[in-house]
Each structure stands twice: as structure tokens, then as C-alpha cells.
C-alpha positions in Angstrom: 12.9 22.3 -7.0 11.7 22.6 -3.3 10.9 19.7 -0.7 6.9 19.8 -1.9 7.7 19.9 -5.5 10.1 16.7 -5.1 7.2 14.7 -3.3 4.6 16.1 -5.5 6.5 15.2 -8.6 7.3 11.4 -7.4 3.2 11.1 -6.9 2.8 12.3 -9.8 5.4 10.3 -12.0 3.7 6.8 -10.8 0.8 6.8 -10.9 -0.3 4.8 -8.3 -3.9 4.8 -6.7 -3.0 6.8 -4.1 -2.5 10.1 -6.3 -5.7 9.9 -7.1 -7.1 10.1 -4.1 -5.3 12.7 -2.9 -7.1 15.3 -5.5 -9.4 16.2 -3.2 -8.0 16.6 -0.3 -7.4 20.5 1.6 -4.1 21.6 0.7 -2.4 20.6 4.4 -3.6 17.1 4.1 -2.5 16.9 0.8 1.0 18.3 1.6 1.3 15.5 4.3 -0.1 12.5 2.5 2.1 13.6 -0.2 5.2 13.6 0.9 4.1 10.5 3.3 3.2 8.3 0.0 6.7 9.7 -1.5 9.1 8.6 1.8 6.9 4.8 1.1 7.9 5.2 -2.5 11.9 6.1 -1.8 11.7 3.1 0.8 10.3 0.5 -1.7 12.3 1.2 -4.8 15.6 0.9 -2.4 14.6 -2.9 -2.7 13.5 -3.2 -5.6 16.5 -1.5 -7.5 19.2 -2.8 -5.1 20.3 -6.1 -6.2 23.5 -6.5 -3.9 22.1 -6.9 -0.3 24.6 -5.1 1.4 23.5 -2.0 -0.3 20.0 -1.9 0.2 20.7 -2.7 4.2 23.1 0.3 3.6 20.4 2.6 1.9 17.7 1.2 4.4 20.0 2.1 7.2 20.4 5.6 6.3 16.7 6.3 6.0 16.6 4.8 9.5 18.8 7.6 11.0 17.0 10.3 8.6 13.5 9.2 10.2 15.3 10.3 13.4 16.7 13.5 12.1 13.1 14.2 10.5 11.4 13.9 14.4 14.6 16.9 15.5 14.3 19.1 12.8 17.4 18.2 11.0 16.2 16.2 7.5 18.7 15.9 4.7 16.5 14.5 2.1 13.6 16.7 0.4 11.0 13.5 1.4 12.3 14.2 5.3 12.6 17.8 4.7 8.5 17.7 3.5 8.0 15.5 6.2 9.1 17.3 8.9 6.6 19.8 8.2 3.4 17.2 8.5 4.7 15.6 11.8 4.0 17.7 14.5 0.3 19.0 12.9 -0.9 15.9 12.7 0.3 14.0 15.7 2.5 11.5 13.3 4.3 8.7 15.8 7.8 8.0 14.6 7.3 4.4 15.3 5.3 3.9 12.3 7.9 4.7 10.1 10.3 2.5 11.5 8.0 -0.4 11.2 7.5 0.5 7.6 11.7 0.0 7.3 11.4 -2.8 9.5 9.0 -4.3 6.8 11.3 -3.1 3.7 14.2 -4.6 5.6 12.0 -8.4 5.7 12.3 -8.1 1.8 16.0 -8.5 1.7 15.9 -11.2 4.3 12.8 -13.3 2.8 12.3 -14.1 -0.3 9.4 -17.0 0.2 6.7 -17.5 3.9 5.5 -20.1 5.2 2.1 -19.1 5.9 0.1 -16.3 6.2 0.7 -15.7 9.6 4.3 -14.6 8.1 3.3 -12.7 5.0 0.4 -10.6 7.6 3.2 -9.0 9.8 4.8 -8.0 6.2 1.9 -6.5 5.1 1.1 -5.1 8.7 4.8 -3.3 8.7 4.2 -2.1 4.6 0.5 -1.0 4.4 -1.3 -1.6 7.9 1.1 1.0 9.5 0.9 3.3 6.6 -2.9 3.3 6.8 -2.5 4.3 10.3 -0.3 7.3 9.1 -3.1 8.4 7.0 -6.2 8.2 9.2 -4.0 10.6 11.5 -3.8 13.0 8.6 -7.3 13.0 7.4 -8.5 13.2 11.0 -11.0 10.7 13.2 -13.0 10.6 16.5 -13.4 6.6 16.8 -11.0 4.3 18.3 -12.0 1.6 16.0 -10.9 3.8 12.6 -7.5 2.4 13.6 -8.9 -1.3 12.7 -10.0 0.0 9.5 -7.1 1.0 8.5 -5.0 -1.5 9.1 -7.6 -4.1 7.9 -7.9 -1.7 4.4 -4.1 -1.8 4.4 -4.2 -5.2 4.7 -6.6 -5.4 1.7 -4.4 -3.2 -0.6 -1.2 -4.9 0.0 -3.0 -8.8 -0.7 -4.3 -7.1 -3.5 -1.0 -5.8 -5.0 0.8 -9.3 -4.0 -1.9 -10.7 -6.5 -1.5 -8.5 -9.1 2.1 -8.3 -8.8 3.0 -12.4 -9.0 4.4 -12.6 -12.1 7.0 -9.1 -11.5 7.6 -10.4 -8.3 8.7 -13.6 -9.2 11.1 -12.3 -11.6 12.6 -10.5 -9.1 13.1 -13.9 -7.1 9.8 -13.3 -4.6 6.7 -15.2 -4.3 4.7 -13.7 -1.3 1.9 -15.7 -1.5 2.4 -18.8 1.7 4.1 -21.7 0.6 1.5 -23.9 2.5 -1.4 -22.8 0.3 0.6 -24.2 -2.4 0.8 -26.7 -1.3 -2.5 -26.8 -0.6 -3.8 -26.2 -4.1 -0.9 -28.5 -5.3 0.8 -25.4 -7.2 5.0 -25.6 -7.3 6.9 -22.3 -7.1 7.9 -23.5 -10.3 4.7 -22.9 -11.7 4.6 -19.7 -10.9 8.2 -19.0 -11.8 7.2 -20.3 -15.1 4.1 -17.9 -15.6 1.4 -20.3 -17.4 -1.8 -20.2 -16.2 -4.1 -23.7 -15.0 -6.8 -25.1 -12.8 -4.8 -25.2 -9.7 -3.0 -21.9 -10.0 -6.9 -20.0 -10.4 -8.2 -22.0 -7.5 -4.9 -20.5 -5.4 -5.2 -17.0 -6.6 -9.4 -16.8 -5.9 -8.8 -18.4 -2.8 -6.2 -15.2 -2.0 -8.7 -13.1 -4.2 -11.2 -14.0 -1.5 -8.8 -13.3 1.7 -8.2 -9.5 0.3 -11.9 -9.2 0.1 -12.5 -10.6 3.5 -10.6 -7.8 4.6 -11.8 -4.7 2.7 -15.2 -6.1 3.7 -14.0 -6.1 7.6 -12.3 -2.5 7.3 -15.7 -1.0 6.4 -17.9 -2.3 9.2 -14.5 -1.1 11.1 -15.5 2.9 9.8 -17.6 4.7 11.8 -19.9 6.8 9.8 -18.8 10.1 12.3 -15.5 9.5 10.9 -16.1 8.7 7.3 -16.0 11.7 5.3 -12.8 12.8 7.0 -11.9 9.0 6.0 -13.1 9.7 2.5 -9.6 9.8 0.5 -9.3 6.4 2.0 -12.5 4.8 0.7 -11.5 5.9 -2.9 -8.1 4.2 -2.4 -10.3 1.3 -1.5 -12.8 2.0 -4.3 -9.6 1.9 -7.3 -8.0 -1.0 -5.5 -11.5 -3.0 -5.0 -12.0 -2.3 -8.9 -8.1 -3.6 -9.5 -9.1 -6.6 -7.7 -12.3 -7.2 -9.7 -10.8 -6.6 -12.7 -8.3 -9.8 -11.8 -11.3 -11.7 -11.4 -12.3 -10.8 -14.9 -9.2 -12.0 -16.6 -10.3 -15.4 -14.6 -6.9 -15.2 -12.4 -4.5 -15.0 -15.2 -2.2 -12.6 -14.3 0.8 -13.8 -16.2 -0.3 -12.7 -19.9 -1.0 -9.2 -19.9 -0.8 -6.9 -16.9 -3.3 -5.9 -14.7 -3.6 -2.4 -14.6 -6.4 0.4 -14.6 -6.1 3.5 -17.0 -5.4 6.9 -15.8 -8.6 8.1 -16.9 -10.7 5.4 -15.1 -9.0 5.9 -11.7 -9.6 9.6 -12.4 -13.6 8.5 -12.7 -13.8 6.5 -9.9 -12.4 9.2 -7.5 -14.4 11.5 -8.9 -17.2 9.1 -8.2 -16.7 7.8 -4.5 -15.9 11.3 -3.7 -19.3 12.6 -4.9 -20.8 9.8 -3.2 -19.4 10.4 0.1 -20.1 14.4 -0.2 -23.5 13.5 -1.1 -24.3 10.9 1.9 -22.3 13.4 4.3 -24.8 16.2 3.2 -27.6 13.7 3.9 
């Protein structure tokens, strides 16, 4: 198995949004945002599966010195190896990929924040700066495409804290601020214990209604010279907008059954936005 075929395969084996909306992508772009989704994925499961400390700083710490070996032509790992190739032909900052350990890195030091202010600079480092990575690869002309992206990343990452509360506070996490608890008068107890009332849906609708704040500000954000190029992006938006939706459906319980989307209808809804941007671009 080559460096493409490892990235390719770790996509693939997820099945997360963003494989989705890499379908239709030229085969370049879809080399890059490949293996650029698969060096997120390595990053992330390194906390997730680590449960000493020491060894995730130690795993984390490595990737540090392979993002430096990736930028000299000297990657060990097949993710770096891929990488490597993607870099230089599309202008990729090596900056951004440090921030996205520095934000990997605040998960083994935090656990709870205090306010939002806290958790945006998290989800700045793990989705805003990744969305910056990706407007690179699909190309723009607009300065202001770098707002939508980090606003959209913004949007996806709220979104996934939402879905994700009852997983995450298995693990020992609860992302959402600890002063809108308060606020709401919900206890981390409450979620710890997964039972859904009153207080706990008027919290999550009230984070339900920050993440779609901000996929409402990435739009106006996206120039419409740059959005076809931008148009893998918008159906990551599209399948994560319908995620978000369908939380709203279950009325904010997100401690009963999972919230997910089926293969197929993230298939549909690719295919969709896609021909809808093709469509307006031919307009």
C-alpha cells in the first residue's frame, strides 16, 4: 500500500462528511484534501485513543517534528509522505498544521472552558485553520474566503461538539462553556448522566443557534467569483447543516440514540449541492 492508498483508505474507512465531498473534486485536489483530512484524522484519534497523558504528548510531539520533516522533503509516515506532495502546489503554510497540534495538544490539558471565548480558540486551532488549508487547495481570488472558512469551520466543529456530548462526556470532556450552564442552570452532572429535560434543550438550542450564526456568517463571507472553486466546501456545509437540523428534530436529545446521517443520504446531498452549484456557475 502506497502513501495515497493509506490516506485514501482512512477517508474511506470513516465515513465522515468530508469524504463525501471530496467525490467530485479533480484528481490533484482530491489527492491533497485527502491526505490533508487523513493527517487531521491521525492527529485526533492520538487523543482520543491515548488514555495515559504522557503518551499522547509523546505521539503529539512526534507529529510535531514530522510536520517539519514533511516542509524538507524527508516524511516518515505515509500521511507526511502524501503530504509532501500537496504542499508546495498549493501554497500550504506549515503554520496551520502546527496550530491544528497546538489545538490536539489543549485536549489533553483541558477537559472543561470557561466560556466560549475558550472553546473558539479550540475550535479555531481544530477546524478554522483546517478550513483555511482547504480553501488553499480548492483555489480563491477574494481575501474575504479566508473569513468563510474559518467562520464554516467554526460551524462544523460547534456542530460536532453538539452532537458529540454524550461520547465526549464519557471520555471525561464537556466542551460546551461552563458559564452557559450555568446560565441555563444545567450541572456537568447532568450531562455526565445523559437524561434529557427542559434546561438541557434550552442549552443545546441556544449552542444549536450559535453554529447556525456562524454557517449563516461564512456564506455572506463567500464571494460568488470564488464559490464554485469553494464548492466541496459548501457540501461539507450542506451534510453538516443537515446533521445539525436533524438534532433539532430529535428536539435536542442527543443522549438516546445517536445522531448520525446514512451513507446513502450524505451521498444525495453531495450529489445535490454539487449539481446546484454546477448549475448556478453555468448561469
Amino acid at each position: 500500500m502506497n502513501a495515497e492508498e493509506y490516506c485514501q483508505e482512512q477517508a474511506a474507512a470513516s465515513g465522515s462528511s468530508f469524504y463525501y465531498s471530496f467525490l467530485f473534486l479533480p484528481a490533484d485536489q482530491r489527492q491533497a484534501i485527502t491526505a490533508l483530512y487523513a493527517f487531521c484524522r491521525e492527529i485526533d484519534d492520538i487523543v482520543d485513543e491515548c488514555t495515559e497523558r504522557s503518551i499522547a504528548l509523546t505521539k503529539l510531539n512526534w507529529w510535531r517534528d514530522e510536520i517539519k520533516r514533511i516542509f524538507h522533503g524527508q516524511a516518515q509516515h505515509p500521511v507526511g509522505i502524501a503530504l509532501s506532495q500537496s504542499i508546495k502546489k498549493f501554497n500550504l503554510d506549515e503554520k496551520h498544521f502546527h496550530s491544528i497540534v497546538d489545538g490536539m495538544l489543549m485536549d489533553t490539558e483541558h477537559v472543561r472552558y470557561q466560556n466560549f471565548e475558550e472553546l473558539s480558540l479550540y475550535c479555531y486551532r481544530v477546524a478554522g485553520v483546517v478550513g483555511l488549508l482547504t480553501i488553499e487547495i480548492f483555489g480563491y481570488k477574494n481575501k474575504s474566503t479566508q473569513q468563510y472558512a474559518e467562520n464554516l469551520g467554526l460551524a462544523f466543529q460547534l456542530t460536532n461538539i453538539l452532537r458529540d456530548v454524550k461520547e465526549d462526556a464519557e471520555r471525561g470532556r464537556i466542551y460546551l462553556p461552563l458559564d452557559e450552564l450555568k446560565k441555563f442552570n444545567v450541572s456537568e452532572q447532568d450531562i455526565i448522566n445523559g437524561k434529557i429535560n427542559d434546561n438541557l434543550r434550552h442549552l443545546f438550542k441556544f449552542q444549536a443557534q450559535r453554529a447556525e450564526h456562524y454557517y449563516q456568517q461564512a456564506y455572506t463571507y463567500l464571494n460568488k467569483q470564488d464559490r464554485f472553486q469553494q464548492r466541496s466546501g459548501l457540501i461539507m456545509a450542506a451534510i453538516y447543516h443537515a446533521l445539525l437540523e436533524r438534532i433539532e428534530k430529535q428536539n435536542f436529545d442527543v443522549f438516546t440514540r445517536p445522531v448520525r446521517l446514512s451513507p446513502l443520504r450524505k451521498l444525495w446531498i453531495a450529489w445535490r449541492t454539487s449539481r446546484k452549484e454546477l448549475k448556478a456557475n453555468k448561469k
